[in-house]
RORO-90873 format. One record per residue (C-alpha): x, y, z; residue number from 1; residue in one letter. Coordinates in nm, 3 decimals. Layout:
<sites>
{site {X,Y,Z},NUM,"a"}
...
</sites>
This chain:
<sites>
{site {-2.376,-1.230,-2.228},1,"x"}
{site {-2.692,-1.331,-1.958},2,"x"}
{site {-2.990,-1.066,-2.087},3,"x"}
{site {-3.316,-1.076,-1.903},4,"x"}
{site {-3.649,-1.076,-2.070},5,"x"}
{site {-3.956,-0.906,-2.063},6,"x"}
{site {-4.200,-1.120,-2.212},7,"x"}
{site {-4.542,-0.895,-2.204},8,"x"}
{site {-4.493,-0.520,-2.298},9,"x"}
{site {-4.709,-0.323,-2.458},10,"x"}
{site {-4.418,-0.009,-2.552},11,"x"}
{site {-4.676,0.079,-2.862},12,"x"}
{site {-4.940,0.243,-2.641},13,"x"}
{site {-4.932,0.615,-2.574},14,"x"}
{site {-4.818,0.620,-2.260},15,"x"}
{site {-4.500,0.530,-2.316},16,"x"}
{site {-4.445,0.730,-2.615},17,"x"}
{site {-4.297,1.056,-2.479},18,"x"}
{site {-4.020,0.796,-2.253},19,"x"}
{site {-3.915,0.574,-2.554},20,"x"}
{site {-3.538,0.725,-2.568},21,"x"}
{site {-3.503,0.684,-2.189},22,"x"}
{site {-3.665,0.317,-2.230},23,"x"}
{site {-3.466,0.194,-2.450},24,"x"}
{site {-3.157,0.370,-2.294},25,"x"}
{site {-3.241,0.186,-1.979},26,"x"}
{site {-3.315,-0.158,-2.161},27,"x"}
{site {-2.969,-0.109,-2.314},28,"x"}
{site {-2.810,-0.050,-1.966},29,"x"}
{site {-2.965,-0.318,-1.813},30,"x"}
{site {-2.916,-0.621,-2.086},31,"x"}
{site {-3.326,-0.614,-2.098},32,"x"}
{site {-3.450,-0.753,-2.424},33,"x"}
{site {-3.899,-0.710,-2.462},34,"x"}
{site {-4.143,-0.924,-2.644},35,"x"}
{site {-4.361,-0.602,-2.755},36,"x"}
{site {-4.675,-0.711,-2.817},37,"x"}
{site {-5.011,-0.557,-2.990},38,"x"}
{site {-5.356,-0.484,-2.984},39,"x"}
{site {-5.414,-0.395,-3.341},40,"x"}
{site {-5.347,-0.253,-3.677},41,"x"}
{site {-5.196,0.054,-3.494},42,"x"}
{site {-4.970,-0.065,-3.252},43,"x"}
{site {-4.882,-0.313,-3.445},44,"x"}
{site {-4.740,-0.070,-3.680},45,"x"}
{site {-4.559,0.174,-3.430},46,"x"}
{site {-4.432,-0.182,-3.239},47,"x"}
{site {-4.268,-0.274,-3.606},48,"x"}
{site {-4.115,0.117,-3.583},49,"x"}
{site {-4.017,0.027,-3.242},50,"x"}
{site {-3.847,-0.297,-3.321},51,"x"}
{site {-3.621,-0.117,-3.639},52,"x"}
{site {-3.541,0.178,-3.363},53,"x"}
{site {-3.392,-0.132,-3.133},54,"x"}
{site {-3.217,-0.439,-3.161},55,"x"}
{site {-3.395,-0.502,-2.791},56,"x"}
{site {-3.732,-0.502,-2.883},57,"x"}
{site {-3.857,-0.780,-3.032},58,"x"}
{site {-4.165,-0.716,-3.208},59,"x"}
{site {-4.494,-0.942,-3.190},60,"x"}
{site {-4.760,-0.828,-3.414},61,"x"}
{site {-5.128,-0.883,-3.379},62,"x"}
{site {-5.523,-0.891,-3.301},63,"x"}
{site {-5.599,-0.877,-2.931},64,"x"}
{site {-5.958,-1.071,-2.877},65,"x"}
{site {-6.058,-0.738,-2.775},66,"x"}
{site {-5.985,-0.591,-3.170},67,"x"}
{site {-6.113,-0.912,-3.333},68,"x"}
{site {-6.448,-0.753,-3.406},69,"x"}
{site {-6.251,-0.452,-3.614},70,"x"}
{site {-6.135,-0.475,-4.008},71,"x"}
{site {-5.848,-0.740,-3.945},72,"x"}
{site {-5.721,-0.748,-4.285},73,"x"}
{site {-5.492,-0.449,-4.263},74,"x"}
{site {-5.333,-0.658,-4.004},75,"x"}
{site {-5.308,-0.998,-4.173},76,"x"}
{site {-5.152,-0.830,-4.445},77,"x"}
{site {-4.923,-0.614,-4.210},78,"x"}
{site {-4.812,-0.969,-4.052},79,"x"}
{site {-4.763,-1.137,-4.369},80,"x"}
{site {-4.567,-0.833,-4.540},81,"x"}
{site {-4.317,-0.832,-4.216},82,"x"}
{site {-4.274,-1.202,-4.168},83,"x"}
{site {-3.866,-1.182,-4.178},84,"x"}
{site {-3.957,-0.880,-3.911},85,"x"}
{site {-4.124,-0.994,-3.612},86,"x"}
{site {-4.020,-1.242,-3.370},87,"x"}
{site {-4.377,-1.318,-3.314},88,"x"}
{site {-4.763,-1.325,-3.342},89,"x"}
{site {-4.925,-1.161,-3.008},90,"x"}
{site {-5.124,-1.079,-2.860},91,"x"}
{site {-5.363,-1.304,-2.937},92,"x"}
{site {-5.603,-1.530,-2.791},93,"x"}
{site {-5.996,-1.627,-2.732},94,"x"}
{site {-6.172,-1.446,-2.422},95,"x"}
{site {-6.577,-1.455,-2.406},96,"x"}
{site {-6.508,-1.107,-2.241},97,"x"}
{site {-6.476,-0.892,-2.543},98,"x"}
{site {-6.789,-1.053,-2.714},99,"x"}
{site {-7.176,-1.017,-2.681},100,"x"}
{site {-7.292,-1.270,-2.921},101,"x"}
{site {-7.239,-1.583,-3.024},102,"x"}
{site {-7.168,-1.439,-3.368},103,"x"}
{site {-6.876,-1.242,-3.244},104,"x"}
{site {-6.697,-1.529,-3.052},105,"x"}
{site {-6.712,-1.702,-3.381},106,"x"}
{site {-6.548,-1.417,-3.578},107,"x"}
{site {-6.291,-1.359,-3.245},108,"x"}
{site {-6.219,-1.767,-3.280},109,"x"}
{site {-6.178,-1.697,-3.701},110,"x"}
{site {-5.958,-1.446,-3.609},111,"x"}
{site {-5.717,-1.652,-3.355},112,"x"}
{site {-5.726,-1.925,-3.606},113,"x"}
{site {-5.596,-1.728,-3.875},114,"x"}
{site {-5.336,-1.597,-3.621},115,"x"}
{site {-5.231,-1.928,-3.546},116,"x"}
{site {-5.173,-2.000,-3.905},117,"x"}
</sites>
């Protein structure tokens, strides 16, 4: 069976969250598997709901650059209690964009590093 897939979704964030059934529904329908990916402690939590609700999401759990500044441990630990779980770490990445200091890309780069471990 030929499925197509999305590899960038972000299904965790509110906007989507009142269209989930019909999403998946139309995922389902359409042979669409998604690499759901995170920002956060937050959506990496409802992407891990969203990935036991459906075989087609594949959840990727994570610290955006943009989140590396926040308390990351909740989400280290979140990754390394649901390592049989996820299909992936994401999203994640360095990007001078979402810093204002030196100091912060450091911690961003400590972040991704971690990540990548």
């Amino acid at each position: 069976m030929t499925w197509l897939y999305d590899a960038h979704i972000h299904l965790s964030d509110t906007e989507y969250e009142n269209d989930i059934p019909l999403i998946l529904n139309c995922m389902k329908k359409l042979r669409i598997k998604a690499c759901c990916v995170s920002m956060d402690y937050t959506s990496s939590k409802k992407t891990l709901e969203l990935g036991k609700q459906s075989d087609f999401v594949l959840p990727f759990i994570g610290i955006h650059p943009e989140k590396a500044q926040d308390d990351t441990k909740s989400t280290f630990k979140l990754i390394d209690e649901n390592k049989e779980k996820i299909s992936g770490i994401g999203e994640i990445g360095l990007d001078h964009t979402y810093t204002n200091s030196d100091e912060e890309f450091i911690k961003q780069e400590q972040v991704f590093r971690t990540q990548l471990s």
